[in-house]
C-alpha positions as CSV (number, residue, x, y, z in Angstrom):
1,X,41.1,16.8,-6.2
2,X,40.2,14.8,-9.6
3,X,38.8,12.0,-7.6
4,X,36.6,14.4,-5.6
5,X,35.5,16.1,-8.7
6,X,34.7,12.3,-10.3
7,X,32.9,11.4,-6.9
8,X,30.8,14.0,-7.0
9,X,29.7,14.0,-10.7
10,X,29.1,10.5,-10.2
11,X,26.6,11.3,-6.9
12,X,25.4,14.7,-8.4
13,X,22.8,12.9,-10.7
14,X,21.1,11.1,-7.9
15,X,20.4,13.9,-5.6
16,X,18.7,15.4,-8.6
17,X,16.3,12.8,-8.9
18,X,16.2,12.4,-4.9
19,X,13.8,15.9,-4.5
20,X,10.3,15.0,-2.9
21,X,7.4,16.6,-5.0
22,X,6.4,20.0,-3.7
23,X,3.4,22.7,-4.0
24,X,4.4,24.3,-7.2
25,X,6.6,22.2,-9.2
26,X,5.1,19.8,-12.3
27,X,4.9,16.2,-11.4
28,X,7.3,13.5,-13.0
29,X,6.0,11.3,-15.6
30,X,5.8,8.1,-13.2
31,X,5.1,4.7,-14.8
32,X,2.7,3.3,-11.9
33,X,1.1,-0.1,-12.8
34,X,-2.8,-0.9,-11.2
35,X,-3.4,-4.6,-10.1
36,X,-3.7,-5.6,-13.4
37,X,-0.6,-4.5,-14.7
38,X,-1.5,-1.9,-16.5
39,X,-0.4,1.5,-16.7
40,X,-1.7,4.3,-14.6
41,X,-0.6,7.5,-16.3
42,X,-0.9,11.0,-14.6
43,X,-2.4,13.0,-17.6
44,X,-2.9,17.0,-17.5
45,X,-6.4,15.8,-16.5
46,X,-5.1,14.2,-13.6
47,X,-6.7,16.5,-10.1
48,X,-6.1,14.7,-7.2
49,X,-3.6,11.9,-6.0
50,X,-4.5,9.8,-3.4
51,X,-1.6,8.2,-1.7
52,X,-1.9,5.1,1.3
53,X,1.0,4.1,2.9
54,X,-0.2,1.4,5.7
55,X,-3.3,-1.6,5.6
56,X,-5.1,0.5,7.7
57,X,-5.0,3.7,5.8
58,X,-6.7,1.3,2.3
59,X,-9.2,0.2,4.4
60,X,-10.1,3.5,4.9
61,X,-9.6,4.4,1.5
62,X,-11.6,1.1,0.3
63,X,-14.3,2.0,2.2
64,X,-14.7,5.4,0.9
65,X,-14.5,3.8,-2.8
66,X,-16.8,1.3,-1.6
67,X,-19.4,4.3,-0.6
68,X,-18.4,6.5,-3.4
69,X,-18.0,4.3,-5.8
70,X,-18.0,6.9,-8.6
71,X,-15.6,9.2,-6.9
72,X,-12.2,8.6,-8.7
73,X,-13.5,9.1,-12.4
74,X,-15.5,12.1,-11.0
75,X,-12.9,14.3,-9.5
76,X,-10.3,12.9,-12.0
77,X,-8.6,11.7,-9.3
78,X,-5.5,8.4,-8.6
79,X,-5.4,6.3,-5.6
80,X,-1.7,5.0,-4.8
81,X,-0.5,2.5,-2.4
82,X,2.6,2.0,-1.1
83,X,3.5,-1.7,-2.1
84,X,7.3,-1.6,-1.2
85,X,7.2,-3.3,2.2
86,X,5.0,-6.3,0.8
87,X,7.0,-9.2,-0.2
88,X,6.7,-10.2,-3.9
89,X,4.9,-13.4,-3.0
90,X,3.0,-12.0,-0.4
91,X,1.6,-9.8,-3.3
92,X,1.3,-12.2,-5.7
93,X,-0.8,-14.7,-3.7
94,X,-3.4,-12.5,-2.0
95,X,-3.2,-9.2,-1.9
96,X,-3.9,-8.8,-6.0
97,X,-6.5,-11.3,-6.5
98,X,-8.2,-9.0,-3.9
99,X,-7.6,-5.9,-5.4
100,X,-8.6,-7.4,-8.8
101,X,-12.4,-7.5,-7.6
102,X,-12.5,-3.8,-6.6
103,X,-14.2,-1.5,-8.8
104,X,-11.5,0.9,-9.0
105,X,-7.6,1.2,-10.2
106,X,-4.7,1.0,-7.4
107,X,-1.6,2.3,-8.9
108,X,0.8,0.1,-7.2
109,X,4.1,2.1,-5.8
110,X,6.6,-0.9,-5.6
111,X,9.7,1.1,-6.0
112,X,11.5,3.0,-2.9
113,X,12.3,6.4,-5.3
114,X,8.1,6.6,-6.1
115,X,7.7,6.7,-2.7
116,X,10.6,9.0,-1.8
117,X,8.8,11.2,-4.3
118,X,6.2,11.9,-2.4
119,X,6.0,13.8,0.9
120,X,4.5,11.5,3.6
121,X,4.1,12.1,7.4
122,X,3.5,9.5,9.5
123,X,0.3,7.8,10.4
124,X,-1.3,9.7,7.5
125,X,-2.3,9.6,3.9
126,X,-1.0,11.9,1.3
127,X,-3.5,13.3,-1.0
128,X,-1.9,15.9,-3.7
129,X,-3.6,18.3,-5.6
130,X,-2.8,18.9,-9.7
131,X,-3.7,21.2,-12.5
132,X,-2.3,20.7,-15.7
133,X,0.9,18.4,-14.3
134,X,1.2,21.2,-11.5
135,X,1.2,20.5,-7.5
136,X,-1.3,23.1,-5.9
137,X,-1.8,21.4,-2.9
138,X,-0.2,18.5,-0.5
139,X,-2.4,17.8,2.4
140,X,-2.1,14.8,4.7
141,X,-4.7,13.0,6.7
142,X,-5.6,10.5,8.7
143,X,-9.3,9.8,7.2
144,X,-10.2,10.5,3.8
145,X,-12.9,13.1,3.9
C-alpha cells in the first residue's frame, strides 16, 4: 500500500501539468522563443494565438502575413509553430535563416508538453482566443480566414 501511495504522488504532479488548455481557463505563462531567440511572452494584451502544426499549414499562414502584413500587431495577436518534429540541425541550417527574413515573430514550440498544451485536430490549425490571460474561444481551421 505505501508503494502505491509513493507511485502515485510521484505521477500525481505530471497529470497536473498534462491538461490541454480549454475555453475558460487562464493560459500558462509559456516561455516561447521567436527565430531570433528571443522571448515571446503572452501578456494580458495578448487576443489571439495562432497555432501551425504542419509546412503546409505556415505556408498558409505566411501567406496571409505576407498579405496582411500588419495583422499580428493589429489584432494583438501570436503565431506558433510546432517545431518538435524538425531535427535540431535541420532547424538550424535552413529553416531559421528563413524565418529570420520574415517580417513578423514565430514563437517556436520545440518542446512536446507546449504542444500537448494546446488542443489540435488534425489537418487543421489552432487559433485560440484571449482576454486578459483568459481562453474565450478555440477554433480550428484549415485556412486562415
Amino acid at each position: 500500500m505505501k508503494y502505491f501511495l509513493f507511485v502515485l504522488l510521484l505521477i500525481l504532479p505530471f497529470g497536473l501539468f498534462a491538461k490541454t488548455l480549454e475555453v475558460g481557463l487562464p493560459i500558462h505563462n509559456l516561455v516561447i522563443k521567436d527565430q531570433f531567440e528571443k522571448e515571446l511572452p503572452i501578456t494580458a494584451e495578448t487576443k489571439k494565438i495562432i497555432i501551425s502544426y504542419t509546412k503546409a499549414q505556415g505556408e498558409i499562414i505566411k501567406a496571409y502575413l505576407e498579405k496582411h502584413p500588419n495583422y499580428l500587431s493589429e489584432n494583438n495577436a501570436l503565431y506558433f509553430m510546432d517545431a518538435t518534429s524538425v531535427p535540431g540541425m535541420i532547424m538550424n541550417l535552413f529553416m531559421l535563416p528563413k524565418f529570420k527574413k520574415y517580417s513578423y515573430a514565430i514563437g517556436l514550440l520545440e518542446e512536446d508538453e507546449d504542444i500537448a498544451y494546446f488542443p489540435k485536430r488534425e489537418s487543421m490549425m489552432t487559433v485560440i482566443s484571449l482576454e486578459n490571460f483568459v481562453v474565450t474561444d478555440i477554433a480550428f481551421s484549415e485556412k486562415l480566414f
